[in-house]
N, C-alpha and C positions, 0 to 999 in steps of 0.2 A: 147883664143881659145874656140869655139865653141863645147859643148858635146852634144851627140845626143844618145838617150837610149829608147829603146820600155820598157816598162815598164805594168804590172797590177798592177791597181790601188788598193790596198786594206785598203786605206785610207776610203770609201764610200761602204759601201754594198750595194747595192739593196735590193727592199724588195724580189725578188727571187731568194734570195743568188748568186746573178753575182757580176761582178765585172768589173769598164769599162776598156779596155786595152788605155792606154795612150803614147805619145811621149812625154817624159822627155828631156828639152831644158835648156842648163844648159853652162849660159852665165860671168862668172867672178864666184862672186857668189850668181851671181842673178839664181830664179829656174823660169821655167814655163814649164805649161804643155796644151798640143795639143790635143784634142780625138781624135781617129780612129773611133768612133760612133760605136762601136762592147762593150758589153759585155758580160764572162763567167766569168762559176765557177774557182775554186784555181787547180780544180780536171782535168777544161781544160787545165790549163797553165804550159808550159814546161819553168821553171825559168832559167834552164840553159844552155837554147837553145834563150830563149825571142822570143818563139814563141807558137802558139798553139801545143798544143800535140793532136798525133794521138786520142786519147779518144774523141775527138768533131769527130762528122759523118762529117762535114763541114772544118776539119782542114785543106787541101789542098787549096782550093779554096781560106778561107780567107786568110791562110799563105800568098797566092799569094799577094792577095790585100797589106796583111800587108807591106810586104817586095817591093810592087811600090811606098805606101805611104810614107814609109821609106828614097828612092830613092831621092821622090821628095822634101821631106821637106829638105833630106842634099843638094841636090844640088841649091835647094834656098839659105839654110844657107853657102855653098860656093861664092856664086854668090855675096851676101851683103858680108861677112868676103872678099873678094877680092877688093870692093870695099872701106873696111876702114867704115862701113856705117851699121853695125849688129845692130836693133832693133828688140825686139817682132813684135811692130806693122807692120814692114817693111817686117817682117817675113810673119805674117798673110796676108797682103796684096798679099806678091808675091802670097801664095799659092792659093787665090781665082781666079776663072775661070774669065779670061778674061775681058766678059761681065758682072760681077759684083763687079768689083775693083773700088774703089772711087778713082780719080785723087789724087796724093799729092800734092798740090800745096798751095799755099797763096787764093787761091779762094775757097778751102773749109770752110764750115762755121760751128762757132759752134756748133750750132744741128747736123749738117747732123754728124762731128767727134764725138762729144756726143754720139750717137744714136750706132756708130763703136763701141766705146771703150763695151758699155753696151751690145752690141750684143757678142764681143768676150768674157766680164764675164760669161754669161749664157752658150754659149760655153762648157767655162772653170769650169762651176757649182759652180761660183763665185756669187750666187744668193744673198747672202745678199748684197754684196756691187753694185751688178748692181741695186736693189732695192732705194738704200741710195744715188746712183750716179744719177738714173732716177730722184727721189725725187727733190735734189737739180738742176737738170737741168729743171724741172717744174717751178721751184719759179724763176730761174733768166729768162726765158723766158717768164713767165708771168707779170716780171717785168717791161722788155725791147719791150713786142708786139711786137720785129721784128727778124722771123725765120731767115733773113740773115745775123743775126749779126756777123763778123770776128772776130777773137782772138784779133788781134791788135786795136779793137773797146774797149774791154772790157779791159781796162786802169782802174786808180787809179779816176780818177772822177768818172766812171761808178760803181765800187765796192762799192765806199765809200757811193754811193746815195743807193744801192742797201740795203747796210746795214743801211740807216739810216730809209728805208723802212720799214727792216724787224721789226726793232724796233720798228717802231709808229705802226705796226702791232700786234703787243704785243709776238713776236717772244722770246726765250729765251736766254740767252746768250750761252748756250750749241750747242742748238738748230742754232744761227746764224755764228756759230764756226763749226760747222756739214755741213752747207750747204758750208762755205767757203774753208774747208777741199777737198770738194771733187769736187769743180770747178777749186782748184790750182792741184789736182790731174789729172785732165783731160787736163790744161794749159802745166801742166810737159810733158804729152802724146806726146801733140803737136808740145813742143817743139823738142821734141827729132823725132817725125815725120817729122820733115823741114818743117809745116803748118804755124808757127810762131818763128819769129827772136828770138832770147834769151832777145835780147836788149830792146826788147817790154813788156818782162816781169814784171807785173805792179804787185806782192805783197809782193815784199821788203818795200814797206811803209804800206802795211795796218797790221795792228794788229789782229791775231785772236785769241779770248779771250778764256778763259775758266771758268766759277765757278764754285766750289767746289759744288761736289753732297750734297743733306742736305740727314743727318743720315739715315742711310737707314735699321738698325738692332734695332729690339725691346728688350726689356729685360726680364729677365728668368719671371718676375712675369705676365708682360703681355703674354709673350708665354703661362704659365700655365693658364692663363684667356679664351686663345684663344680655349686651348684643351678642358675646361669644358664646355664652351662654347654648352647650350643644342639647338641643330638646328634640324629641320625635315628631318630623311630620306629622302636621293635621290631627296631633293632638291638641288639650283647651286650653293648655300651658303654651303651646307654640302658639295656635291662635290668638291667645291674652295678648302675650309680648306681639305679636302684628299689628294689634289695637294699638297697644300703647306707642310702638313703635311710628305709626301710621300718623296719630293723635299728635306727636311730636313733632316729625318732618313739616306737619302744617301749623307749626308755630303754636302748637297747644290748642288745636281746635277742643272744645268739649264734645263731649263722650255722645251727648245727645244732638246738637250739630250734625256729628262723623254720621252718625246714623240714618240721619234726612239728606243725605248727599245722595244726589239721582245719577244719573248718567249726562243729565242736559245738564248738571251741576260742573261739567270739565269742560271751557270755551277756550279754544287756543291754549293749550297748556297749563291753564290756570284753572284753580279750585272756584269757583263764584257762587257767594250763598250770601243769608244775610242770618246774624246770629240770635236762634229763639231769644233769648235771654235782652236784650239789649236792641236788635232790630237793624245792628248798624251789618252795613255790609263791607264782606272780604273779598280781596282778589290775592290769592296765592300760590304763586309758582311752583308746580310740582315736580318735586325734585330728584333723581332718578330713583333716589330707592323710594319714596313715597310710590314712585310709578311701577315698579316693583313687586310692593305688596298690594296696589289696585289690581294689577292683571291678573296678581292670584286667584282674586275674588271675584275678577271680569265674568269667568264665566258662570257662575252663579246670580248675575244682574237679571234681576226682576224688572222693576224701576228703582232699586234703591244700590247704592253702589257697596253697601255690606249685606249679606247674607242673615239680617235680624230683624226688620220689618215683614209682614205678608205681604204682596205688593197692592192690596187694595185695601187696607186698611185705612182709615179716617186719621190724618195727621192731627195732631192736640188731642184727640181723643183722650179719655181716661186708660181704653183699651190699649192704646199707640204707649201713654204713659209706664203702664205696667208692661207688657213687652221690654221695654227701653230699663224702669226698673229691674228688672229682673237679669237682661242682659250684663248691667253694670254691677250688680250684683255677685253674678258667675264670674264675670272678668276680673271683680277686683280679688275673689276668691280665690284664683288660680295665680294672680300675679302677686297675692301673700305670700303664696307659697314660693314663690322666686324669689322672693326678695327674704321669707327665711333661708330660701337654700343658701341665697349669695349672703346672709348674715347682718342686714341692712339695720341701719339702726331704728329706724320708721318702716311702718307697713307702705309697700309700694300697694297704691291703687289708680285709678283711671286717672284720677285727678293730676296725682305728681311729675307728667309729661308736661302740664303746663306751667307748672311751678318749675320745672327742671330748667326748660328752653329759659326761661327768661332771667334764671339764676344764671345757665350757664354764659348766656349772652353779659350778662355782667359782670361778672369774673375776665372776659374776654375785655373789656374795658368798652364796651358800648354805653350810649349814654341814659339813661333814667328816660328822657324824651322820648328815643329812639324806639328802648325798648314796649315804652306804652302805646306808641304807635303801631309797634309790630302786633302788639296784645289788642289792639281796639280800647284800649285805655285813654279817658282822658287823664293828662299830668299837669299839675299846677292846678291853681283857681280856675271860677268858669272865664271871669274878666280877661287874664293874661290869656287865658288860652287860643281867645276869638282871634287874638293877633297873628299865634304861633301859624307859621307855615306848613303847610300838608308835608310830611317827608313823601317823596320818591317811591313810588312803587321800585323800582330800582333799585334803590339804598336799600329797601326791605327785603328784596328776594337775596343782597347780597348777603345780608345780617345772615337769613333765615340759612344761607348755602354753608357762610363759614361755622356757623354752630354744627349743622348737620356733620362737616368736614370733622370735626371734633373726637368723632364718637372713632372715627378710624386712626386719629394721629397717637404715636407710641408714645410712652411718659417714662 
C-alpha cells in the first residue's frame, strides 16, 4: 500500500533559511519525494497539522493549494494502486498536464525517456545523479548518432561495441562501469514504465567491471612536508592547501560539504551541518588551526563561510553544482602541483584529507569502530550495529585533537 505524507523538508536549507515543503511517497520501502515548489521557514511550518501555520501572511491561500495538491497526487496513486500498476514514473506522468505527458508506449525512444528520467531528478534535487545520468546518456548517443534509437535496439551487441569504444578511447575502467551503471539505471526505468519488455533486457551478459581506486591517503611525514611547505600569500597554491588543510582538521569533511558551511553552521564552537551525500548529521569541534584558517576567510562571509558560492544562489541547483565543480577542479589542480613539487607518490587532490585523517588515526592505534564513527561510517553488519553504542562526542573531538597534534610532532 501506498503512503502519502506532506512533509518539510529539512534535510536541504536554503541559503535563506527556508525550507522546501515536499510530498513523501512511500511505496513498500521504496521512498520518494514530490516538490510542491513552495518553501518556508521551521517557524512557518505547523508539524502537527502538516500544514502551514498561521505565522506566514500567505498561510490560507497556500494551505488551499497544498491540500488540492495533495488531493491530486492521492487520487493518481489510487487510480494506479487500482490498477495493480503503481510506479514513480507512472506516478509522475499521470500528474503532468495533459498536453505535456510523453506517450508510454514501445515508440518512446531512448533520449526522449533519458531526458524524463533527468528532468524528474532536478525536480527531485537529485542534481548529482541527473548530472552522472546526462553525462552518460551524451557518450552512448554520440556513440550510436541516432536520437531514435529504442531500448530494444540497445541489446548485448550494441553495449558490447559501446564499451569496446570507450576503451580504444582511453576511457577508464571506473569510468566505463560509471557510464554502464547508469544506462542499466535508466533501462530498469523503463522497464518498469512498460517502454520496454523485460525479455529484452540485454545486461545479464555484459560485465561491469570495477578497479580498485589507487591509494588515495598520504602519510604523516608527507602531510608534515605539505604544512611547511613555504608558498605566497593568497596565492591558489596557498589557498588549495587551506582547503585541504581546513577539510582535514574537520575529520575529512568533503569538499562539497565545506562549501555549504554558512556562518549559522558554527554553534558553540562546533562545526553543525548534515552531510549532502548521506543526510546523517555532524557535530565537530573546531580546532584552533581549523579556527584559523575560518577567520581568514571570515571577512569574505557572504552567507557562506568559504569565498566560492554567490550568496543567493539556489543550493542543489545544477548552477550551485557547477560552481562547486569547478571549484574542486582548480583546487585539485593546484594541489597536483604540490604534491609534484614535494614528489608524492599519488596525485594529492580534495579528496585525500579524508582518506589521510583516517589513515592517519590508524596508524595511531585508534579502533576501525572508532574511526567510522569519526567518519559518519557505519562498521560491521546493519544487525550488530543497532547494538553498538554511540561513541562520545568527547572521545571524537579527542581522536580528531590528537591526529591534528601530529602534523607538528618531530620524527
Amino acid at each position: 500500500m501506498v503512503q502519502l505524507k506532506i512533509i518539510l523538508d529539512t534535510r536541504r536549507k536554503k541559503s535563506d533559511g527556508t525550507y522546501p515543503i515536499m510530498f513523501r511517497v512511500t511505496n513498500s520501502k521504496q521512498v520518494n519525494y514530490l516538490s510542491f515548489g513552495i518553501s518556508i521557514t521551521e517557524r512557518d511550518w505547523d508539524e502537527n497539522n502538516r500544514c502551514i501555520s498561521s505565522n506566514h501572511p500567505n498561510f490560507q491561500s497556500l494551505n488551499l493549494s497544498l491540500s488540492k495538491k495533495f488531493y491530486e497526487i492521492q487520487k493518481a496513486v489510487l487510480a494506479l494502486e487500482e490498477k495493480g500498476d503503481f510506479n514513480m514514473n507512472l506516478l509522475k506522468e499521470a500528474l503532468l498536464p495533459q498536453q505535456k505527458r510523453v506517450v508510454i508506449n514501445k515508440e518512446v525512444t531512448f533520449l526522449q525517456f533519458s531526458k524524463k528520467v533527468i528532468e524528474d531528478l532536478i525536480l527531485e534535487q537529485r542534481i548529482g545523479n541527473a548530472i552522472v545520468y546526462q553525462t552518460a546518456v551524451n557518450r552512448i548517443m554520440g556513440f550510436c548518432s541516432n536520437t531514435s534509437i529504442k531500448f530494444s535496439e540497445i541489446n548485448y551487441t550494441f553495449l558490447d561495441s559501446f564499451k569496446r569504444q570507450l576503451i580504444l578511447e582511453g576511457a577508464k575502467i571506473n569510468t566505463v562501469g560509471n557510464y554502464f551503471r547508469s544506462i542499466r539505471a535508466i533501462y530498469n526505468k523503463a522497464i518498469k514504465a512498460k517502454i520496454v519488455d523485460r525479455s529484452c533486457y540485454p545486461f545479464t551478459e555484459i560485465q561491469i567491471k570495477s578497479a580498485r581506486t589507487a591509494k588515495r591517503a598520504i602519510s604523516l611525514n608527507d602531510l608534515q612536508r605539505l604544512h611547511r611547505l613555504e608558498l605566497k600569500p593568497n596565492s591558489k597554491s596557498w589557498h588549495a592547501r587551506n582547503y585541504f588543510f581546513l577539510s582535514f582538521y574537520l575529520i575529512g569533511i568533503s569538499f562539497t560539504d565545506l562549501v555549504y558551511l554558512q556562518a549559522d553552521s558554527i554553534i558553540k564552537g562546533r562545526v553543525v551541518f548534515k552531510r549532502r551525500k548521506t543526510h546523517k548529521e555532524y557535530s565537530i569541534k573546531i580546532l584552533p588551526q581549523a579556527q584559523q584558517i575560518m577567520d581568514y576567510y571570515k571577512r569574505d562571509w557572504n552567507s557562506y563561510l568559504l569565498p566560492v558560492l554567490p550568496s543567493k544562489i539556489k543550493e542543489d541547483s545544477i548552477e550551485a553544482k557547477k560552481y562547486i565543480h569547478q571549484w574542486i577542479k582548480t583546487t585539485n589542480k593546484f594541489l597536483k602541483r604540490l604534491g609534484d613539487d614535494l614528489e608524492l607518490e599519488s596525485p594529492l587532490t580534495t579528496y585525500v584529507a579524508r582518506h589521510t585523517w583516517a589513515t592517519t588515526a590508524k596508524r595511531m592505534g585508534y579502533s576501525n569502530e572508532l574511526i567510522a564513527e569519526a567518519l559518519g561510517h557505519e562498521y560491521g553488519n546493519a544487525i550488530t550495529n543497532i547494538y553498538l553504542d554511540k561513541f562520545d562526542l568527547e572521545l571524537i573531538d579527542e581522536v580528531n585533537y590528537t591526529v591534528a597534534q601530529m602534523i607538528y610532532k618531530k620524527q
